[in-house]
N, C-alpha and C positions, 0 to 999 in steps of 0.2 A: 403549459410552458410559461416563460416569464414575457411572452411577447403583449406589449401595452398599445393601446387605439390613444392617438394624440392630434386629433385636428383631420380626426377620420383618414391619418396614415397609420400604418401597424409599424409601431419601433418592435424592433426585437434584440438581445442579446447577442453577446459570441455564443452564447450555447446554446441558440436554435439555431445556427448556419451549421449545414452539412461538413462542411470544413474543419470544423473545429475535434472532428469524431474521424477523419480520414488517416488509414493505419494506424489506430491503435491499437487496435490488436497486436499486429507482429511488435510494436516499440515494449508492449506492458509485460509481449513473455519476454524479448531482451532483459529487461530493468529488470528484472523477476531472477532470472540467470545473475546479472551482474550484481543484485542488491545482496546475494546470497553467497556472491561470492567474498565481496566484503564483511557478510558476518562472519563466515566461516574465516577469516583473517583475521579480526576485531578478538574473536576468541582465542585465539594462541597464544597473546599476551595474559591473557586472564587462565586459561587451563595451566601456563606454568605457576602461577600464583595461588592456584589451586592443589597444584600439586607440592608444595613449598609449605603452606599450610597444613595440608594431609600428614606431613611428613613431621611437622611438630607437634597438629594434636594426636599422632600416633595410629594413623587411619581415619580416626574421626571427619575430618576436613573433605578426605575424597568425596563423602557422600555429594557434596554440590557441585561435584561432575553431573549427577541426572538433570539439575537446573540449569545447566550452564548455558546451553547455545539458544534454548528458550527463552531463559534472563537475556541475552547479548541483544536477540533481536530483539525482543521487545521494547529496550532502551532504544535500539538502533531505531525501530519505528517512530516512538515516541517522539522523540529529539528531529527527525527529518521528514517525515510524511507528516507528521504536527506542528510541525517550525514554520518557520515564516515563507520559504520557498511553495509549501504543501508537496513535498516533491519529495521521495531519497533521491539517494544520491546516483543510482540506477535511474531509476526516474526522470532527473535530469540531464542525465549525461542522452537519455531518447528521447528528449523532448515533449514529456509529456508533463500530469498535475493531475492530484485528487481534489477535484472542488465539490460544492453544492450547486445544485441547480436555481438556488435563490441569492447565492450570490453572498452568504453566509463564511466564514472562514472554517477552514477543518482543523480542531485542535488536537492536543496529543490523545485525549483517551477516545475520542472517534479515532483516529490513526490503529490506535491500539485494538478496538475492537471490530474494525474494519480487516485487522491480520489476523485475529483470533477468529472469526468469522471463516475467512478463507479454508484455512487450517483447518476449522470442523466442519465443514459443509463438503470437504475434501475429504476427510476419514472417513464422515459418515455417508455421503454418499457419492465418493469414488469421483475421480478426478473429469467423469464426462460429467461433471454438472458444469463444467467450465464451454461445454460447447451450446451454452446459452446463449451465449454471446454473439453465437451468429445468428442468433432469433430476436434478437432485443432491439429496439430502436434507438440505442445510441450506443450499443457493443457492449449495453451494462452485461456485466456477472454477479448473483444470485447475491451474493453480499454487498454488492452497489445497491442493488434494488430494496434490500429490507434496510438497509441506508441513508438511502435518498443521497447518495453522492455519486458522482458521475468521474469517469479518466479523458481528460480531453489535450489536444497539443498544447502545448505553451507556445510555442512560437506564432500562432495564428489567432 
């Protein structure tokens, strides 16, 4: 852990108090719900431009409907679980934050392969690898751990 011995007292961090890890769980599937609901909104404007496209290079264009809600999120992560909150926008509306446990900043392309992570650890092995979470000692999930990033409140 990052707790440090100083005059033979033990300082420790927010991210060794128990507090800091209390309902995360239910906030990360909320954020999870609502960050999704925002991308799937984010792409409506860009599917009509897509389709607007399509339509002048004569079909050509549609093909980047298969890229599209992948592309969207992955900007969307980039830009907000990378930004300077470390938070989407789900994320913050529950009160939560992707940090380090050293206390390190989380940038975009950890953001990025922190989703990209999710996503295939979920294909390949089926969405109960997420009930790790209730085995781990601070509610990491499977891509937290080969990470080294931790979901803790923000408010606390």
């Amino acid at each position: 852990m990052n707790a440090r011995i100083l005059d033979g007292e033990i300082i420790e961090t927010r991210l060794d108090g128990v507090r800091a890890y209390d309902g995360v769980l239910t906030r990360r599937v909320f954020a999870f719900l609502l960050d999704y609901l925002i991308v799937a909104l984010l792409t409506i404007p860009f599917a009509i431009l897509i389709a607007i496209f399509g339509i002048l290079t004569l079909g050509l264009g549609w093909m980047l409907f298969g890229i599209l809600v992948p592309a969207v999120a992955l900007v969307y992560v980039w830009n907000t679980l990378g930004g300077r909150n470390q938070a989407t926008v789900g994320m913050r509306m529950m009160g939560i934050r992707l940090e380090r446990p050293d206390g390190s900043r989380v940038d975009g392309m950890l953001a990025v392969v922190h989703s990209v992570l999710f996503w295939g650890l979920n294909v390949v092995l089926t969405p109960l690898i997420l009930l790790a979470t209730l085995f781990t000692d601070r509610k990491r999930t499977v891509h937290d751990l080969l990470l080294g990033t931790v979901v803790t409140r923000s408010d606390r």
